[in-house]
N, C-alpha and C positions, 0 to 999 in steps of 0.2 A: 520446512516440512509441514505435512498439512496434520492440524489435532484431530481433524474429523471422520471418524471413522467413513467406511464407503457411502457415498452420494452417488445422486443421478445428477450429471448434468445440466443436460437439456431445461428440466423445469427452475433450476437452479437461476438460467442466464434468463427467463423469460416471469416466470410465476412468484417466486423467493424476492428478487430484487424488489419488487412490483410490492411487495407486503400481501400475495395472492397465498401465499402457499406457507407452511411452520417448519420448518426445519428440520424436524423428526420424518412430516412425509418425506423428506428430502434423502433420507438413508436407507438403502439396499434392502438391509436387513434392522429389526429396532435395536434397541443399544443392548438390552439385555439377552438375546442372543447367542453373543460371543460368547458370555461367561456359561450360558446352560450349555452349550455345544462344545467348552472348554477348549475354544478360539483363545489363543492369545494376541489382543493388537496392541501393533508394537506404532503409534500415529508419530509418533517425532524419531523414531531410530534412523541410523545410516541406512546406506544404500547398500545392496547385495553386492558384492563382489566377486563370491564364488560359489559354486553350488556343484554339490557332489550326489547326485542321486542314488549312485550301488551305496553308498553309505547314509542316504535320508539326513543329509549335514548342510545346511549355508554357512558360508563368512559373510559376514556385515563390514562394510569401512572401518570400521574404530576395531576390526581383530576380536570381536564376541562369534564365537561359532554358536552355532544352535541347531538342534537336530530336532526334526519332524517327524511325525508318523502320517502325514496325506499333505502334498503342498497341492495349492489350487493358484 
């Protein structure tokens, strides 16, 4: 699984490798973020295996349910 919170890409395969670009431009949103928007990432968890929306609930692989209030 990947640790890195969301990246772009594109500049990843082209600008990053290259020693063109820092790693930080490299993310979505900056790291701190999540915590002010009271985002929880989850960078090395299972895979979703079940998702119940009338009830704002996912299953993960390893049987942790977790419940949401907005999934994107």
């Amino acid at each position: 699984m990947n640790p890195w919170p969301p990246y772009q890409r594109p500049p990843l395969s082209k600008k990053y490798v290259s020693g063109e670009l820092d790693v930080e431009r490299l993310l979505i949103r900056p790291r701190h973020w999540y915590g002010e928007q009271n985002v929880e990432l989850r960078l090395r968890s299972k895979r979703v295996v079940a998702l119940s929306p009338r009830d704002h609930a996912l299953t993960l692989s390893d049987g942790t349910k977790l419940r949401y209030a907005q999934l994107h």
